[in-house]
C-alpha positions as CSV (number, residue, x, y, z in Angstrom):
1,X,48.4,-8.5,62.1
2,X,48.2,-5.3,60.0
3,X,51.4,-5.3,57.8
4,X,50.5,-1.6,56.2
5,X,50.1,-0.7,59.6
6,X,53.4,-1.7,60.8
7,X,55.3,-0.5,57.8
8,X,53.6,2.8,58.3
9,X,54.9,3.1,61.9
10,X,58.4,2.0,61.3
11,X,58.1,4.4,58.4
12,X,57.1,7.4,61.0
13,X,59.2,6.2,63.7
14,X,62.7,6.5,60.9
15,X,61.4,10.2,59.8
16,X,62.0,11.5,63.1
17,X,66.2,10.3,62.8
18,X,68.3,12.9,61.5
19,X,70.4,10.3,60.0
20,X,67.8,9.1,57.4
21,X,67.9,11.5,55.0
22,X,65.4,10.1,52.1
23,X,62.9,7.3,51.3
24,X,65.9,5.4,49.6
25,X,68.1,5.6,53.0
26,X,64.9,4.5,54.5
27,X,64.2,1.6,52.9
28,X,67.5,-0.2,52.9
29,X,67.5,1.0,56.8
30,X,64.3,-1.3,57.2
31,X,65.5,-4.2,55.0
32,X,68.9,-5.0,56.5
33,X,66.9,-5.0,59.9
34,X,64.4,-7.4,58.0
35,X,66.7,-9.3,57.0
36,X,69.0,-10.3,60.1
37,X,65.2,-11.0,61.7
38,X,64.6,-12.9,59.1
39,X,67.8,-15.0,58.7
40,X,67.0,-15.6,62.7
41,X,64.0,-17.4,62.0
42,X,65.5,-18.9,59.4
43,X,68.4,-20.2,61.3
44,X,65.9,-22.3,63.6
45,X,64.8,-24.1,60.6
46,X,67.5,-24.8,59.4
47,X,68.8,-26.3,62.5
48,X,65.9,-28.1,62.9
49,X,66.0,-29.6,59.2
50,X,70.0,-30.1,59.4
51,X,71.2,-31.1,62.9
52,X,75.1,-30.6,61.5
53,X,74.0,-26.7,60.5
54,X,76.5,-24.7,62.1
55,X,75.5,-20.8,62.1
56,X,78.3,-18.5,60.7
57,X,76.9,-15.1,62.8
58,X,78.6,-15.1,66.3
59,X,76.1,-15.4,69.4
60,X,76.6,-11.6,70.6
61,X,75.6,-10.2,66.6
62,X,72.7,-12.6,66.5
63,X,69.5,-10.5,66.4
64,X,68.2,-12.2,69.5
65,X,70.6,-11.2,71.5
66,X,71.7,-7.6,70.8
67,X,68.1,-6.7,69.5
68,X,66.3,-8.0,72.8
69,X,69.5,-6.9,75.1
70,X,67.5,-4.1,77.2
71,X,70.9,-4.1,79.5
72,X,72.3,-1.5,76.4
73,X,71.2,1.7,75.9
74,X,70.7,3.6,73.4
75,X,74.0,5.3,73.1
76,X,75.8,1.7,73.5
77,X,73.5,0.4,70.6
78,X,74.5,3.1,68.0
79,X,78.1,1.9,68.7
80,X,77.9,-1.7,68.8
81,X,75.7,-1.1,65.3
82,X,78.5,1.2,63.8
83,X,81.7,-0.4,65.2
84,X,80.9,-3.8,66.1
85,X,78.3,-5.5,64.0
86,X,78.5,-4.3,61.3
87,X,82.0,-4.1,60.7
88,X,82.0,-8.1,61.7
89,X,79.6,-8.9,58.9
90,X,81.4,-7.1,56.2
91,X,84.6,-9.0,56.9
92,X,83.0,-12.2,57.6
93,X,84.8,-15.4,56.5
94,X,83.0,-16.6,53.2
95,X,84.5,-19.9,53.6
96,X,82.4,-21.1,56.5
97,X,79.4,-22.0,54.3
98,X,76.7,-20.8,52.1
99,X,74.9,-18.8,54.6
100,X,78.5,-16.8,55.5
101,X,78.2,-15.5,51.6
102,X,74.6,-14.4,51.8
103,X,75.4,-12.4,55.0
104,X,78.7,-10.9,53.8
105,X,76.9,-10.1,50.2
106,X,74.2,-8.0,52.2
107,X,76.1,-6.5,54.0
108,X,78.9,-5.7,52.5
109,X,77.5,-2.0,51.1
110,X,75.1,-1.7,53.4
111,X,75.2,0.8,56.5
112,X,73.6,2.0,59.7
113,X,72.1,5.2,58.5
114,X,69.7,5.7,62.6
115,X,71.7,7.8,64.6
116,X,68.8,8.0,67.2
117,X,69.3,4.4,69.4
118,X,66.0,4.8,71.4
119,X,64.1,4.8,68.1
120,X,66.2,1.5,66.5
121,X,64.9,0.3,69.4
122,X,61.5,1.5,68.6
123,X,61.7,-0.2,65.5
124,X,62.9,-3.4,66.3
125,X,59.5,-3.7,68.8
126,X,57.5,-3.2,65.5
127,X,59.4,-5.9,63.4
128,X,59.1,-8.2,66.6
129,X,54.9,-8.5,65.9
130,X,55.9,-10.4,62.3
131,X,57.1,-13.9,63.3
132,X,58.7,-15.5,59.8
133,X,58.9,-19.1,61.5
134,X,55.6,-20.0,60.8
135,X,54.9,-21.2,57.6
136,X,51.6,-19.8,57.7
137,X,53.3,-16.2,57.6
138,X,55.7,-16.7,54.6
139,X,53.4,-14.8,52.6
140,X,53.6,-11.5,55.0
141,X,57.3,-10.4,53.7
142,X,54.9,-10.5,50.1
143,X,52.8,-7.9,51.8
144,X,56.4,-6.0,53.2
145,X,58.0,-6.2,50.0
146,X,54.9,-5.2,47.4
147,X,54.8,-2.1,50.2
148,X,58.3,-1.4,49.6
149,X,58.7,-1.6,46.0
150,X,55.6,1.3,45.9
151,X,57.5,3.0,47.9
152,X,60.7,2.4,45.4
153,X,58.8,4.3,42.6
154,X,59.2,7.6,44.7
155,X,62.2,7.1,45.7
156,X,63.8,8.9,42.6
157,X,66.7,7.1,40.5
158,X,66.1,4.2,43.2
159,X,63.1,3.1,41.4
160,X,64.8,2.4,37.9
161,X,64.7,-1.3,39.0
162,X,61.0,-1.9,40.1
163,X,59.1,-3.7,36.9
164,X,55.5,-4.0,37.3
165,X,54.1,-7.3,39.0
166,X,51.9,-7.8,36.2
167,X,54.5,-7.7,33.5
168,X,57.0,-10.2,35.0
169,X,54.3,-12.5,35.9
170,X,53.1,-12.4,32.1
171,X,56.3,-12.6,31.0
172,X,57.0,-15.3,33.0
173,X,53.6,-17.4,32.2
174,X,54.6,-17.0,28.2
175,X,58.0,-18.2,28.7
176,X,56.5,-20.9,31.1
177,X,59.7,-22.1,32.8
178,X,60.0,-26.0,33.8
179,X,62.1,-27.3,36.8
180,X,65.0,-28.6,34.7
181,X,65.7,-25.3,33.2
182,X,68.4,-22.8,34.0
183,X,67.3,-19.7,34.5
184,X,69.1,-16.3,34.4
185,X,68.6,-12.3,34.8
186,X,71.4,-10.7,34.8
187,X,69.7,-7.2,35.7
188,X,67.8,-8.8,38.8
189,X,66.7,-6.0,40.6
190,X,64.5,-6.9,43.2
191,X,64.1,-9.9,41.9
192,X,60.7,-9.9,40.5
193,X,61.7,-12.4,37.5
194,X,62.9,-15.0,39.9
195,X,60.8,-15.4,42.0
196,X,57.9,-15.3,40.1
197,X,59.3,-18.3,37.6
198,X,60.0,-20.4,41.4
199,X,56.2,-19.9,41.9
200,X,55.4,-20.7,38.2
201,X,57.0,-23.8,38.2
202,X,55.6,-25.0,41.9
203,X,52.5,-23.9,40.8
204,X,53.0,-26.1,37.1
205,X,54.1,-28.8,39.5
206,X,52.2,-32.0,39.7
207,X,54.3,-32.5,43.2
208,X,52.8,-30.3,46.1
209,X,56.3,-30.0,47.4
210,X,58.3,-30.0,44.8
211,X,62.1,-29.6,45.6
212,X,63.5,-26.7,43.6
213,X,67.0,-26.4,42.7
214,X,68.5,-23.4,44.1
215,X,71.5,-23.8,41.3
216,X,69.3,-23.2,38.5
217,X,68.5,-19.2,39.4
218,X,70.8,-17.2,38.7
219,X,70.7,-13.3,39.1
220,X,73.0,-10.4,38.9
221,X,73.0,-6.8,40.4
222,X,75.0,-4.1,40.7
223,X,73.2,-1.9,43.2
224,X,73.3,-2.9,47.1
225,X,69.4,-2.0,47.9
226,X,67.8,-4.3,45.5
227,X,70.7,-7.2,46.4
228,X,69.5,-6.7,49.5
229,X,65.8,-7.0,48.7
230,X,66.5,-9.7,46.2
231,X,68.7,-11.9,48.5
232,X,66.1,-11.6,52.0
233,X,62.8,-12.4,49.5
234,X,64.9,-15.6,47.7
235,X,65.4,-16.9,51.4
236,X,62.0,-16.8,52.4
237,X,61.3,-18.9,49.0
238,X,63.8,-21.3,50.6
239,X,66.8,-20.4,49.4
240,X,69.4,-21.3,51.8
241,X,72.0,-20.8,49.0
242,X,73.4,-17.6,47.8
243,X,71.7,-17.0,44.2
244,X,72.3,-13.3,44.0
245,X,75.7,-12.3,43.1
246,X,76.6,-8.2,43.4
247,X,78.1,-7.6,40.5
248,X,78.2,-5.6,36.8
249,X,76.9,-8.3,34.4
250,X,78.3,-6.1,31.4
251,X,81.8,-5.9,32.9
252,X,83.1,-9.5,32.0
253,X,84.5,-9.6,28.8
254,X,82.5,-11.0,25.9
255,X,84.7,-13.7,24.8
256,X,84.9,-15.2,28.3
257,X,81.4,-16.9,28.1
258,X,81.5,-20.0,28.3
259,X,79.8,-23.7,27.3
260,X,79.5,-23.7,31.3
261,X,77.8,-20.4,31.4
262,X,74.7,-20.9,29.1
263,X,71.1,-21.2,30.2
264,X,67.6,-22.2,29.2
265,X,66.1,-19.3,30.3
266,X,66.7,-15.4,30.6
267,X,63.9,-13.1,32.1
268,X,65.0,-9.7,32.4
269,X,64.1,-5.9,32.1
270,X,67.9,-4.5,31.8
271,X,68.0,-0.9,32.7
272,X,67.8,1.2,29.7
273,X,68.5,5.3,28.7
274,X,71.6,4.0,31.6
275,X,75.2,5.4,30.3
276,X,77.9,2.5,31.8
277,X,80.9,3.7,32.7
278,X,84.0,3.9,30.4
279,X,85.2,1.3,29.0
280,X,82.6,-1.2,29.3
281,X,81.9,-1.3,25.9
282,X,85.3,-2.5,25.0
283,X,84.3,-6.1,26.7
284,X,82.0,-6.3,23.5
285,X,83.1,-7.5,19.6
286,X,83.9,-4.2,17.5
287,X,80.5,-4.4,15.9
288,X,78.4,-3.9,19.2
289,X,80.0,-1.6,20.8
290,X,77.8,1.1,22.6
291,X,77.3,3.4,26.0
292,X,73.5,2.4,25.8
293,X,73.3,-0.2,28.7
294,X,70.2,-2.4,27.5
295,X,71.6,-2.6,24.1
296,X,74.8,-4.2,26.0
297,X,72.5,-6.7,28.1
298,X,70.4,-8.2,25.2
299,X,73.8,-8.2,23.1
300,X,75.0,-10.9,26.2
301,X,71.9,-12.4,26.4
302,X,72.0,-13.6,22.7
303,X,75.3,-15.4,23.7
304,X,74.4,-17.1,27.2
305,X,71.6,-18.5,25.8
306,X,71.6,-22.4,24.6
307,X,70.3,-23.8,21.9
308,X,66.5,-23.8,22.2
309,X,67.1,-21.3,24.9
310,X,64.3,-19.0,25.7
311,X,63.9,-15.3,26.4
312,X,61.7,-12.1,27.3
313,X,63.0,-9.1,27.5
314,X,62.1,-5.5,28.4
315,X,63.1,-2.8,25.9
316,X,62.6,0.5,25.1
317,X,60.7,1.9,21.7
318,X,63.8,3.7,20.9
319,X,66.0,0.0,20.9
320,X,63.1,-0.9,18.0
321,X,63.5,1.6,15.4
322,X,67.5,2.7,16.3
323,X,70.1,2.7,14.1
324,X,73.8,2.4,13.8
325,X,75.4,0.1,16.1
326,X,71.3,-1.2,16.9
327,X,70.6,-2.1,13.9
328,X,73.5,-4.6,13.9
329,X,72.4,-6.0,17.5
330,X,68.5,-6.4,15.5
331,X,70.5,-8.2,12.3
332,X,72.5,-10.5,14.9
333,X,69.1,-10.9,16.9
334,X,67.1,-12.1,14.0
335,X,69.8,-14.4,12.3
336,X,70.3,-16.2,15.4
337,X,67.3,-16.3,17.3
338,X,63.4,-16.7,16.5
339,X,62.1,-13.3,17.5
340,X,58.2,-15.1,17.4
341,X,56.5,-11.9,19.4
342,X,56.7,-8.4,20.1
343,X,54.4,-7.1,22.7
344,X,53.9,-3.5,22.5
345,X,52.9,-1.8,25.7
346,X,51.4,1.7,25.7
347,X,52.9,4.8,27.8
348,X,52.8,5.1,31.4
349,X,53.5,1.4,32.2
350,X,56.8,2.5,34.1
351,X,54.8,5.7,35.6
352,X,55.8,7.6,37.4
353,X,59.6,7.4,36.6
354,X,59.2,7.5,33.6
355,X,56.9,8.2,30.3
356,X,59.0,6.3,27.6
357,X,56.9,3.3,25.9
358,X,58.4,-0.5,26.5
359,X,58.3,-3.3,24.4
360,X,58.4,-6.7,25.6
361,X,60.2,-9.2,23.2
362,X,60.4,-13.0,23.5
363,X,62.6,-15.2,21.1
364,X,64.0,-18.3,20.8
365,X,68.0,-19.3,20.5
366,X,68.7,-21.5,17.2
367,X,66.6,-20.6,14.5
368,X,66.1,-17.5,12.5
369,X,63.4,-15.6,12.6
370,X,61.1,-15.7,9.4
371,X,58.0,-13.9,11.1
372,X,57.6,-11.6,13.8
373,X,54.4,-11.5,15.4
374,X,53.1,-8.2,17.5
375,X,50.7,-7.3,19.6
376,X,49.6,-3.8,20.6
377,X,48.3,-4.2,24.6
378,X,45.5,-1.6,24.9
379,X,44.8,0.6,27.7
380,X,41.7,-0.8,30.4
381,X,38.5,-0.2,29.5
382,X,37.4,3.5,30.0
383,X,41.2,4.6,31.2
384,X,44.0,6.9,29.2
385,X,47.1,6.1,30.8
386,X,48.9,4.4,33.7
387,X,49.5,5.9,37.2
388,X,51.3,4.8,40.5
389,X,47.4,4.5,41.7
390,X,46.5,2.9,38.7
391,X,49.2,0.7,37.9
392,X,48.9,-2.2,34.8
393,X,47.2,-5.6,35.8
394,X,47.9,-9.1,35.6
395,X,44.2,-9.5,34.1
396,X,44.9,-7.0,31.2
397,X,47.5,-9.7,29.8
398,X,44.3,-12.5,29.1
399,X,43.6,-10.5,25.8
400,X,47.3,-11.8,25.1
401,X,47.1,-15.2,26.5
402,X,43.7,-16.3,24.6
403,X,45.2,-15.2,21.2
404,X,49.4,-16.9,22.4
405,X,48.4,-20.0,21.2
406,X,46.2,-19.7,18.4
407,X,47.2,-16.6,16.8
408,X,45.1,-14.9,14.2
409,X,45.6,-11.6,12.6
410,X,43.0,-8.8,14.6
411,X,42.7,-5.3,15.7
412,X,45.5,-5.7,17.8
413,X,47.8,-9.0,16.6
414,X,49.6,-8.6,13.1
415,X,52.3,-10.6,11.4
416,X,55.3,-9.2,9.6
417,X,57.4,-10.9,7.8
418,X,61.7,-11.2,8.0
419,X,60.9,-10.0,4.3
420,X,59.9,-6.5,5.2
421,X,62.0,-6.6,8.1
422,X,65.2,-6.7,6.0
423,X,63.9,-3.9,3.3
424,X,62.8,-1.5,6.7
425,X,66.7,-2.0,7.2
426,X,65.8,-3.7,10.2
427,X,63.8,-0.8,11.8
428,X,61.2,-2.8,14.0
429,X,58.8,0.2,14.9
430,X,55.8,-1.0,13.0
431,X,52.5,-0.1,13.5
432,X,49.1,-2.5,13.6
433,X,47.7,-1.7,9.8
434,X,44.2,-2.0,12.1
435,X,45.2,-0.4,15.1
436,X,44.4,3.4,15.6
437,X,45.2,5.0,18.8
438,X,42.5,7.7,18.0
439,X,40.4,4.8,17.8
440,X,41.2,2.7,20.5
441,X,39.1,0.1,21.8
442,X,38.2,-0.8,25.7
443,X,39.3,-4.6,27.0
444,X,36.0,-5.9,26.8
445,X,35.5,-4.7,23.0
446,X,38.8,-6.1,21.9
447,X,38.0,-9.6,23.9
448,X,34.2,-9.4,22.3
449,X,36.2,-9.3,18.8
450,X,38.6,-11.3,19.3
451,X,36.8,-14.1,20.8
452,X,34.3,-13.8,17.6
453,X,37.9,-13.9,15.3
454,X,38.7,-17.1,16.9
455,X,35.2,-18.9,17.0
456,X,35.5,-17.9,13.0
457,X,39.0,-19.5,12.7
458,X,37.7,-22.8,14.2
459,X,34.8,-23.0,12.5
460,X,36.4,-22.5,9.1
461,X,39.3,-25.2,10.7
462,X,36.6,-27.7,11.1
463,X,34.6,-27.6,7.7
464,X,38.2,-27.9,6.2
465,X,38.7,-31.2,8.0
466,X,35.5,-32.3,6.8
467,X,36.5,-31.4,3.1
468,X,39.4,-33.3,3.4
């Protein structure tokens, strides 16, 4: 089974219905489709595992049976799509049990964009060849949905929520999330974060089938599309439970946090150079108020996190040396959480939606910081910038993982002090004192050095013990 290949011909079979106007219309066309083909398959496993499951979809909107009912054509299909089904989902009685709120959530901004119902029925043929029951298969909606989120980053403002692969899987590895923990992002997206952690922490797992608790992810998201995505890949990573909730994370007030509400863990890449609407800001203390969404989000995230709690966070190079209202968020940041690392990323990393340079920042609730460590992440060996063909890689980030634990002042890693952070009046654009862009050095040359930095660190380590 080709995946590409399939994707490609639902993809031409959609462009020739008027009613799909767009890659974005496109997409969410094919994902609520997905999903009720999905939730199908699911829904035999479940029964299976739970003899007492009761299904909270009606027989007649069950995919087998309208998607294989030849007896309606394609006329009768548009309607029962426009003013049967789908109306029936969006009003569907949470109550009944988890699996009625993951349908309703789903559905409840999505829509029927095909007008054409010979070629729904052309695409339901080609979503027929991908059976989701086998276990063997779980990894195909990986293929699907690494195909989709490409497609996400033409899509225009659609693709503001697509991080890199390679970042949250770093991110995630660094912050190295354990079973017990409670883990948050309350700009989830597409839900990269999560369900990278729930394969970090199976994958951490002595168990082979370790049990994970569905009530420890937690994820927010404004946008119906990503939901959507977010919900139908947590399902195929077992979650029978909804974990996704459609909402504005930034429109609670601030003071309404509660003991209750705190977490271990907060992964996230809030969306930033976003206006919110008016208002918002007033859910904030005096101090923090501000339009600029991701200064809003890490604000929040400060609060929900516990003591010890961990984070990494996405932000912009503007959030580092802005002032004003920022530079109280950085003062509250530092007095009140260890801000140990600052990875700087170069340009291009979010290509091709956008040029602006990211920073990726990791801190600890419960101590203040008294050093900030950074790290400039070069570019491959031999390339200039980042492209949608030539996205960032997972293996770039082993320059960063062979220095996380033993850190050492090189080329690339420096350490600055809370010292000359205070006198900079908190302006946390520094520069490497080593590092020269006009001089930059390929992966290989900067893991030649800094292997040689470390070998010399634990030599001059060992003859100490020896002195002593």
């Amino acid at each position: 089974m080709n995946i590409t290949t399939i994707i490609r011909s639902i993809r031409d079979i959609m462009r020739k219905d008027s009613g799909v106007d767009g890659d974005a219309q496109r997409i969410s066309q094919l994902v609520w489709m997905l999903f009720l083909k999905i939730f199908s398959d699911k829904e035999e496993m479940w029964k299976k595992e739970n003899k007492s499951y009761i299904s909270p979809i009606n027989d007649k909107y069950k995919w087998n049976n309208w998607a294989h009912n030849n007896e309606m054509d394609p006329v009768e299909l548009i309607t029962f799509l426009n003013d049967d089904l789908f109306p029936n989902f969006k009003r569907l009685n949470i109550e009944l049990n988890a699996q009625a709120k993951i349908v309703r959530s789903v559905f409840e901004d999505t829509y029927n964009f095909m007008k054409n119902g010979g070629l729904i029925k052309q695409v339901i043929n080609e979503i027929d060849k991908i059976d989701f029951k086998k276990s063997e298969n779980h990894h195909i909606f990986n293929e699907i949905y690494e195909s989709i989120l490409k497609e996400l980053q033409s899509a225009g403002s659609s693709g503001e929520y697509y991080t890199p692969r390679a970042i949250t899987q770093f991110m995630v590895d660094s912050i190295n999330p354990k079973a017990s923990d409670k883990i948050l992002d309350p700009a989830c997206g597409t839900g990269g974060f999560l369900t990278s952690a729930i394969r970090k922490i199976k994958l951490s797992s002595d168990k082979n089938d370790i049990l994970i608790n569905q009530s420890n992810f937690i994820g927010v998201e404004k946008k119906p599309l990503p939901h959507l995505l977010c919900t139908t890949n947590l399902m195929l990573h077992g979650f029978n439970e909804p974990a996704i909730f459609r909402d504005n994370f930034l429109s609670r007030p601030y003071d309404e946090w509660l003991e209750g509400d705190l977490v271990d863990v907060v992964l996230s890449n809030p969306p930033f150079g976003g206006i919110e609407e008016d208002g918002t800001e007033k859910n904030f203390p005096a101090d923090y108020r501000t339009k600029e969404t991701a200064d809003l989000f890490l604000v929040l995230i400060i609060r929900l996190l516990k003591e010890k709690g961990r984070a990494a966070v996405v932000l912009p190079d503007n959030f580092l040396f802005g002032e004003g209202v920022r530079t109280r968020i950085k003062e509250k940041l530092l007095n009140e959480c260890n801000l140990h690392t600052i990875v700087r990323l170069p340009k291009g990393v979010f290509s091709p939606y956008t040029s602006v340079k990211t920073n990726l920042l990791f801190f600890e609730k419960g101590k203040s910081t008294s050093d900030i460590w950074y790290f400039e992440h070069p570019y491959p060996n031999g390339q200039k910038s980042y492209s949608k063909s030539r996205p960032i890689k997972i293996e770039e980030f082993d320059l960063e993982k062979k220095w996380w634990n033993n850190r050492i002042e090189t080329d690339y890693a420096w350490k600055v002090p809370i010292a000359d952070i205070k006198k900079r009046n908190y302006n946390l654009d520094i520069s490497s004192p080593y590092y020269s862009e006009e001089q930059l050095l390929s992966s290989s040359e900067l893991r030649e050095r800094l292997e040689k930095s470390l070998k010399k660190s634990s030599d001059l380590f060992s003859s100490l013990k020896l002195e002593f």
